[in-house]
C-alpha positions, 0 to 999 in steps of 0.5 A, spaced: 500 500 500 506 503 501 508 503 494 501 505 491 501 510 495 507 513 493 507 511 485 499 515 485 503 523 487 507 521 480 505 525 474 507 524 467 509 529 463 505 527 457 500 526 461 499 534 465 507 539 466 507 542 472 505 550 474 511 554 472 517 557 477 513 553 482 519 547 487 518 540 485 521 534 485 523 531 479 524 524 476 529 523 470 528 517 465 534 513 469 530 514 476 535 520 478 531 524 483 531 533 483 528 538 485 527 543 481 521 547 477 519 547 471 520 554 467 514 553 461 520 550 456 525 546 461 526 543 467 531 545 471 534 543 477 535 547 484 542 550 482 537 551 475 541 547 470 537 544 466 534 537 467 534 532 461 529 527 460 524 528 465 519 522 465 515 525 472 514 530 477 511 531 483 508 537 488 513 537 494 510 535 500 508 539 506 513 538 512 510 533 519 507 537 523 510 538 530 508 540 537 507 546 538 507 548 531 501 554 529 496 552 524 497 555 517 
């Protein structure tokens, strides 16, 4: 359940591109993975060079909440 879980965030980039200039993570076509964006023409990793052969993308998830933490 795990694994489906985590496979279900992954989104092909024939099947929708993420939104422009907004961090996600990155999946290339040998499984290597980035954070990076999406800039309306490349991907580009967190130091903006660019990604090639970009299979998948993902948003970044929130961060656990601890205690004490203020609700957003």
């Amino acid at each position: 359940m795990k694994q489906m879980m985590q496979e279900a965030f992954w989104i092909s980039v024939v099947d929708r591109l993420p939104e422009v200039d907004v961090n996600i993570l990155l999946c290339d076509a040998n499984g290597n993975l980035f954070t990076g964006d999406y800039t309306g023409e490349v991907f580009e990793d967190f130091y903006g060079y660019e990604c090639q052969d970009i299979t998948h993308w993902m948003s970044i998830p929130k961060r656990p909440k601890k205690e004490g933490d203020m609700d957003e």
